[in-house]
Every structure is written in structure tokens, then in C-alpha cells.
C-alpha positions as CSV (number, residue, x, y, z in Angstrom):
1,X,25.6,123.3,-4.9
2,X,28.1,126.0,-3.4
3,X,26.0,126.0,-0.2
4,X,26.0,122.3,0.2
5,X,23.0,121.5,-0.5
6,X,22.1,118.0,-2.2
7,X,21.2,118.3,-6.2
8,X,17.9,117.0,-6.1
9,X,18.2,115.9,-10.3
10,X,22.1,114.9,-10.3
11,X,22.5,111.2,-11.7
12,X,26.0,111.4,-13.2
13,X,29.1,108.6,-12.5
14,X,31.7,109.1,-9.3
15,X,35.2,107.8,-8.6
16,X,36.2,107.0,-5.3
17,X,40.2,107.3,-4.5
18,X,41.9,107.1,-1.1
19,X,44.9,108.9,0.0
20,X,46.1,104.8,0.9
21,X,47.1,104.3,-2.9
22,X,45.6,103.4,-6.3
23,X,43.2,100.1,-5.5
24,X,43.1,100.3,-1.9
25,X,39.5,100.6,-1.6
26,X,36.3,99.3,-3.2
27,X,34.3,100.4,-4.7
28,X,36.0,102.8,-7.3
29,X,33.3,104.1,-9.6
30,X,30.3,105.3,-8.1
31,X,26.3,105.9,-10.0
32,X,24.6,108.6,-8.2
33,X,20.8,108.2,-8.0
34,X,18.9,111.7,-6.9
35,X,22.0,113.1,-6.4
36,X,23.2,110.5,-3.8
37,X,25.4,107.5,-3.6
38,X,25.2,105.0,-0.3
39,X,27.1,102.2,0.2
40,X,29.3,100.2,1.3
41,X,33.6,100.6,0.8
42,X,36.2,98.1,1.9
43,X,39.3,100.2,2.9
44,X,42.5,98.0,2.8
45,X,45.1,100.4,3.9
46,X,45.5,101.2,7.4
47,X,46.6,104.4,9.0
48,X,45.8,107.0,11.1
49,X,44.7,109.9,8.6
50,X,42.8,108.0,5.9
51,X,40.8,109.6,3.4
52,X,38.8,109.5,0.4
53,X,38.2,111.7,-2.4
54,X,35.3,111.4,-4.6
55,X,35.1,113.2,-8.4
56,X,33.2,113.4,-11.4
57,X,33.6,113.5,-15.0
58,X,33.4,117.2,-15.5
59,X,36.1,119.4,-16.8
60,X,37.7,120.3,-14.8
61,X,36.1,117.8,-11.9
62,X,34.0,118.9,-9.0
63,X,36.0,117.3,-6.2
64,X,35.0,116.2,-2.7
65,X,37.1,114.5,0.2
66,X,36.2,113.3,3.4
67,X,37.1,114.2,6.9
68,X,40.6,112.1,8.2
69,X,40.3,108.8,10.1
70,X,41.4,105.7,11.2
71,X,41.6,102.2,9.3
72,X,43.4,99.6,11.9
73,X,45.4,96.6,10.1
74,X,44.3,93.2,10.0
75,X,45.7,90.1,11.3
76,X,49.4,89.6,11.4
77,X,49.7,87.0,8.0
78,X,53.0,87.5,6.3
79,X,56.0,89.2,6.1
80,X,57.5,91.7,3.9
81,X,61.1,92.4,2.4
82,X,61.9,95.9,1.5
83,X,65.2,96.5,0.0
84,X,66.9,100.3,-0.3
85,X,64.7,102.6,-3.0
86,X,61.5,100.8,-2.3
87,X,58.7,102.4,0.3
88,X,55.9,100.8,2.5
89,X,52.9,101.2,0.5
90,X,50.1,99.4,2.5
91,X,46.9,98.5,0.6
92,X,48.3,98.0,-2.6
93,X,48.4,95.2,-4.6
94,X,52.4,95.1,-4.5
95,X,52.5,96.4,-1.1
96,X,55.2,99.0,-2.3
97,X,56.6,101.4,-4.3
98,X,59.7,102.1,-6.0
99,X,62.6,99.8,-7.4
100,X,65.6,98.5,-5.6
101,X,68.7,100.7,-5.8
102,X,71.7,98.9,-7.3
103,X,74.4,98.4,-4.9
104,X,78.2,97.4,-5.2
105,X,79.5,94.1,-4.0
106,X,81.1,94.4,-0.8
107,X,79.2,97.7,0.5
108,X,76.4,97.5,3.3
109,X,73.0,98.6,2.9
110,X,70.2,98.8,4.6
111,X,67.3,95.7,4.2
112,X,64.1,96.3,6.3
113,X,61.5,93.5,7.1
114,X,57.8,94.4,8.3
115,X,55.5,91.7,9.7
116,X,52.2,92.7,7.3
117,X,48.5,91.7,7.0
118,X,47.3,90.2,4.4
119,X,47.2,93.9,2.3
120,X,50.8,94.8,3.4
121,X,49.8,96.8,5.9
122,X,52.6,96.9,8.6
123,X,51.2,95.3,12.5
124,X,52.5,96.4,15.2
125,X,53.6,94.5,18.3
126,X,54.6,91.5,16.5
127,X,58.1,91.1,18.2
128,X,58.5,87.4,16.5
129,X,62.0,85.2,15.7
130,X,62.8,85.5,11.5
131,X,65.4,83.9,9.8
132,X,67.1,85.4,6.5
133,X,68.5,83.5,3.7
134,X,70.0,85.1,0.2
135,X,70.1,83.6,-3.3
136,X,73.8,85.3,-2.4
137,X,75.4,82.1,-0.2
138,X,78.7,84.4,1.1
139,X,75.9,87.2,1.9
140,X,77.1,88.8,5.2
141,X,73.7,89.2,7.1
142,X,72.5,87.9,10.3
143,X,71.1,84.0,10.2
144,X,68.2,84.8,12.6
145,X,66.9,87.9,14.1
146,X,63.7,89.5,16.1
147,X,61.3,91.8,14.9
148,X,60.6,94.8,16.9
149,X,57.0,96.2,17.0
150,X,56.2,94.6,14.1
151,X,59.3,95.4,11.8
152,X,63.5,95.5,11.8
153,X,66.0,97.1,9.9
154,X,69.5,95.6,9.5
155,X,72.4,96.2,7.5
156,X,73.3,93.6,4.7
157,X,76.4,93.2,2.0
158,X,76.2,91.1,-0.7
159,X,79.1,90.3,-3.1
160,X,77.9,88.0,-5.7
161,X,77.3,90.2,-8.9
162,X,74.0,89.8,-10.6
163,X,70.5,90.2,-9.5
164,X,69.8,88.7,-6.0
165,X,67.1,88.0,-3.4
166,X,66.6,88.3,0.1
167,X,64.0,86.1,2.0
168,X,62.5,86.1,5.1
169,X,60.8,83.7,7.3
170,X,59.1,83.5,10.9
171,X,60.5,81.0,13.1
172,X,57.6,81.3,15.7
173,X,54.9,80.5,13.3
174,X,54.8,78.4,10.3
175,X,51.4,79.5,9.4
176,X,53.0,83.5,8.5
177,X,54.0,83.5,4.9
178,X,57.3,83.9,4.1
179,X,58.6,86.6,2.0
180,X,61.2,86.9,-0.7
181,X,62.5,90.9,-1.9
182,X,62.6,92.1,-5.5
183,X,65.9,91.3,-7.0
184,X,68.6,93.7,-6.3
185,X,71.7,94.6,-8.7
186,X,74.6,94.1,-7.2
187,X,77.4,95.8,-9.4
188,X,81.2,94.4,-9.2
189,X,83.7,96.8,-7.0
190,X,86.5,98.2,-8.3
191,X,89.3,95.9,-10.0
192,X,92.0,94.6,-8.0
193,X,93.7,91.1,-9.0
194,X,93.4,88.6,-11.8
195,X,91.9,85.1,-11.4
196,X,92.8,82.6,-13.2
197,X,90.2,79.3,-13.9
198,X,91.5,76.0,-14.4
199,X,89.9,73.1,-15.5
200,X,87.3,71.6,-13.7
201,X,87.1,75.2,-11.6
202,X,83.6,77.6,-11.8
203,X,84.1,81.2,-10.8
């Protein structure tokens, strides 16, 4: 009730949501029993102000969130490609949100890599060799590189139009999954000459 005190007769339905994301923790939907639920939750994205809200099916819902606190991330298992327009979402099933912003052939821009557990939560400390490969061959990146506390940012250009990838790999450890980006757009530049195929030649 508005003092806090526990409604004796209440046996309605609950939904859990955490401040981590949609699906990052289980369960979701709640039955109160004497106006109390107990139990378990698995929370799978870390941070250092988690919290969970809890609501009910009245209009408009009564609401309650917890107090902040900490969820550490698992074991270092994988790694993750993020590409410009895309942000860290740990504890989600994509491990991300947002879509790659197109980018012109020939321009820089900025790929990050995070070494993740297994619900793309970013682990620190992880200062392991990677090496980066695009479905681009003449992409001007670096070959291999180190992570730094667990992640890296570098500057990449690409100049093959079309939808292309970006993959990542740990050279310390085969057993960390490697990691390919969404596709990214890369739009021609601005015209300047006129090539001419002959036959037998493939642009």
C-alpha cells in the first residue's frame, strides 16, 4: 500500500525488466502469491548500476525498482565487432544496438573490437593479440593488433562498394570465438576517370 506495507490478498501477474536491456534477465513475468513473489533471476548484463523494475497489469501500472548494484561479467569467451552507428549493448541477445552507418569508399572510420563473455558483456583486462581480415581485400586496416583492457578502437577505410565485413580473431587463444561485424555500406566517392574493361578483365 502507500506506506509499504505488503497486500496481504494481492495474487495478480508481475513483469520484471532491467535497466541492462530487453531479455537480459530471467525470469520476465512474475505470479504473486499473498502478495509476494521469491525467487531466483539470472542477470546477464554486467555493470555497475544494475537495476530492475517490476510492474503490473493495471492502468496505468503500479511500478517498483530496485536499489542499484553490481553484476560482474563472465569469462572472457568471444570477441565483438562494432562498426560506427552501433552501441555496446551487453546482455542482449544481439549484444548491440543500432545499424552501421554507411560510409564512402576511401574515407576512414572508426571500427572498435571488445573482448566479450558469452552475453556480450565487455571484460576487462584482456590485453590479447587479434588479427583483422575484411571481405574488402585492399581494406587499409592493420593485419594484427592488441587489445587494451579488454577492447581497441582503430581507424579503418574500405574502398570496395557494396556491403562489407569486418572479422576479428584472437591470436593468443583459439578457444575465443571469433567475430565477424554486420555488413557496412560502403558508397562509391565522387567521380573522377573512366575505366575501360576489356575482355577477359573483371572490375
Amino acid at each position: 500500500d502507500v506506506s509499504g506495507n505488503t497486500i496481504p490478498d494481492y495474487d495478480g501477474n508481475g513483469v520484471l525488466s532491467a535497466n541492462t536491456g530487453p531479455a537480459s534477465i530471467s525470469p520476465e513475468a512474475i505470479q504473486f502469491a499473498n502478495g509476494v513473489w521469491a525467487g531466483d533471476m539470472v542477470f546477464r548484463g554486467a555493470g555497475g548500476a544494475v537495476s530492475f523494475s517490476c510492474s503490473d497489469f493495471s492502468s496505468p501500472p503500479h511500478i517498483g525498482t530496485s536499489n542499484n548494484f553490481q553484476v560482474l561479467p563472465g569469462p572472457y569467451t568471444g570477441l565483438q565487432v562494432l562498426l560506427e552507428g552501433q552501441s555496446p549493448r551487453g546482455g542482449t541477445q544481439a549484444g548491440y544496438e543500432g545499424l552501421p552507418d554507411d560510409q564512402n569508399a576511401g574515407s576512414p572510420f572508426t571500427v572498435t573490437v571488445r573482448a566479450v563473455d558469452e552475453f556480450w558483456n565487455r571484460v576487462p583486462g584482456i590485453d590479447n593479440s587479434i588479427s583483422l581480415l575484411s571481405s574488402d581485400a585492399f581494406a587499409d586496416m592493420p593485419d594484427d593488433t592488441v587489445l587494451q583492457n579488454g577492447e581497441l578502437a582503430f581507424p579503418a577505410t574500405l574502398f570496395r562498394v557494396g556491403h562489407q565485413t569486418i572479422t576479428a580473431t584472437d591470436i593468443d587463444s583459439s578457444s575465443i570465438a571469433s567475430h565477424t561485424s554486420s555488413q557496412v555500406n560502403i558508397l562509391p566517392g565522387p567521380y573522377e576517370r573512366i575505366v575501360i574493361i576489356a575482355p577477359g578483365q573483371t572490375i
